[in-house]
C-alpha positions, 0 to 999 in steps of 0.5 A: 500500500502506498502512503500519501505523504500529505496524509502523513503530514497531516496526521502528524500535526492533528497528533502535535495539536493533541499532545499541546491540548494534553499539556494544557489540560495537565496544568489546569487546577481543575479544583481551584476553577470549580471552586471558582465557580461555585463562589461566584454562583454563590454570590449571585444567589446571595445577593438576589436573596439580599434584594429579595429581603429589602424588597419584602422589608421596605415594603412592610416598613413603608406604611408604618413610617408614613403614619409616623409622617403624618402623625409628626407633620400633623403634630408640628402644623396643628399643636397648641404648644406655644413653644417650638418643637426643637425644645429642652425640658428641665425637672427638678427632683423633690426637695431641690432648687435649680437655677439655668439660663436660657438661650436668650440669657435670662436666668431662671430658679425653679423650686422643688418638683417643677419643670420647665419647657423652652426651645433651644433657640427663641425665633420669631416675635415672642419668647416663650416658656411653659412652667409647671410649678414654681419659678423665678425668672429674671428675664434679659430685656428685649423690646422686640421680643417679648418673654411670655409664661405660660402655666397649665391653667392657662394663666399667661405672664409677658414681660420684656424684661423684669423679675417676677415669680410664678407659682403653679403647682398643679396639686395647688387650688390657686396660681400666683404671679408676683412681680419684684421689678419692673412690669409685666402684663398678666393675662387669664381669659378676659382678664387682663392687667398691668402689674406693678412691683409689690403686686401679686396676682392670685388665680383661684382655680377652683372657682375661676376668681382671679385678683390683684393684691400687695404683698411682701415679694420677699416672702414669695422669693425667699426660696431662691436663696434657701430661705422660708418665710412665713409672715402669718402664714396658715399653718395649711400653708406651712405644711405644704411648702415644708413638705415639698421644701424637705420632700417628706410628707407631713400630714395634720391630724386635726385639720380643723386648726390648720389656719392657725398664723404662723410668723418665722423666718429659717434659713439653714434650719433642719427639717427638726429644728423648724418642726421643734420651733414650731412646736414652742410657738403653736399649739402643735406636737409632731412625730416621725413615722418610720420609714417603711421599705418596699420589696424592691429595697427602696423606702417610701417618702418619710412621713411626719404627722402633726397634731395641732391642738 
């Protein structure tokens, strides 16, 4: 049989090719490109699943957020707050006196278990306040803005820059605003006065009375110092303000007399020494009750109780 010598040639360079393939298959490391692959198809379907848990979060999260949006657009276009909502809010613990200065730089005594709401910055034509309890205020003077109190019985003080003293409590039948300088103009519904210095405004919130008095402004601000003074003073009186002073609660066991006068002036005196002065000057005796201590190891509030004879 005779050979073609092209077919020779050809068959050789088809078995040349073979081998190259051979070579190149040998280097391949078939366990490294597997691995390759399964990660990316790995990827693939983490980031699928990732967008498939956005998709399902984002639509369960969506009507809840726009109820809170309209819950807060609703709140910011519609409060009665006189104050702006980007606020601060100061409480004073039980038997402490604290003093802050505002943003505008007048300066503020808050008495025992009282609070007050101001915006971090006063914008616009008015400088106002809200007060729940007791408060001194010494107002920086600004015409083109006046200050503004305002108390939750809907009793308004505005000044433009004096000093003067609210008291609020919400646990007090009456509210009281007494001005020590300047002049303020105090307003409750249709009453509206100019008061002048020496001069208390008293709200009866019981029997919706309000009026206009002159009294002694430093027996109504000695607290900013740390002193009490009683210029015949009820004995109801003196109970309440020793026991929001000392933060104890005192109770009178023959209420019948709690209007009894009391005259004094304390400063440093403990809670004892005043109740044992009370004692020589009234017909009063006092015990101290101990103090019971609940299931969590806390105490209850010390209580005394008074008997006025």
């Amino acid at each position: 049989m005779k050979v073609n010598d092209g077919e020779i040639k050809e068959q050789l360079r088809e078995i040349a090719g073979l081998q190259n393939d051979i070579r190149l298959y040998k280097q391949i490391d078939v366990s490294r490109a597997y691995d390759r692959t399964m990660d990316k198809i790995n990827r693939r379907q983490r980031k699928a699943l990732l967008w498939n848990v956005f998709n399902r979060a984002a639509a369960i999260l969506f009507i809840p957020l726009l109820v809170c949006t309209s819950i807060l657009l609703y709140h910011n276009h519609h409060t009665d707050s006189p104050v702006a909502e980007s606020c601060a809010e100061v409480k004073v613990s039980p038997g402490t006196i604290m003093q802050i200065e505002l943003p505008d730089h007048s300066r503020v005594w808050l008495n025992s278990e009282s609070s007050l709401r101001y915006p971090l910055a006063f914008k616009g034509k008015v400088r106002a306040v809200e007060l729940k309890g007791e408060g001194f205020f010494n107002v920086h003077t600004d015409a083109a803005m006046p200050f503004e109190v305002t108390v939750p019985s809907g009793l308004k003080v505005i000044a433009c820059g004096t000093e003067f003293n609210v008291k609020a409590y919400s646990d007090e039948d009456t509210n009281e605003v007494v001005l020590q300088e300047g002049a303020i103009e105090v307003i409750y519904k249709n009453y509206h006065a100019t008061v002048q210095p020496g001069e208390m405004v008293g709200l009866d919130r019981k029997n919706k009375r309000i009026g206009r008095s002159a009294v002694r402004t430093d027996e109504k601000t000695a607290w900013t110092d740390g002193r009490i003074i009683f210029r015949n003073t009820p004995m109801e009186e003196v109970i309440k303000q020793l026991s929001r002073r000392y933060n104890v609660d005192i109770t009178v066991q023959n209420p019948k007399q709690k209007s009894y006068l009391v005259r004094a002036t304390f400063s440093s005196e403990t809670l004892t020494q005043i109740l044992d002065f009370l004692k020589l000057a009234a017909p009063v005796e006092w015990r101290m009750v101990k103090a019971e201590q609940n299931g969590d190891s806390t105490f209850n509030k010390q209580q005394i109780n008074v008997i006025i004879k």
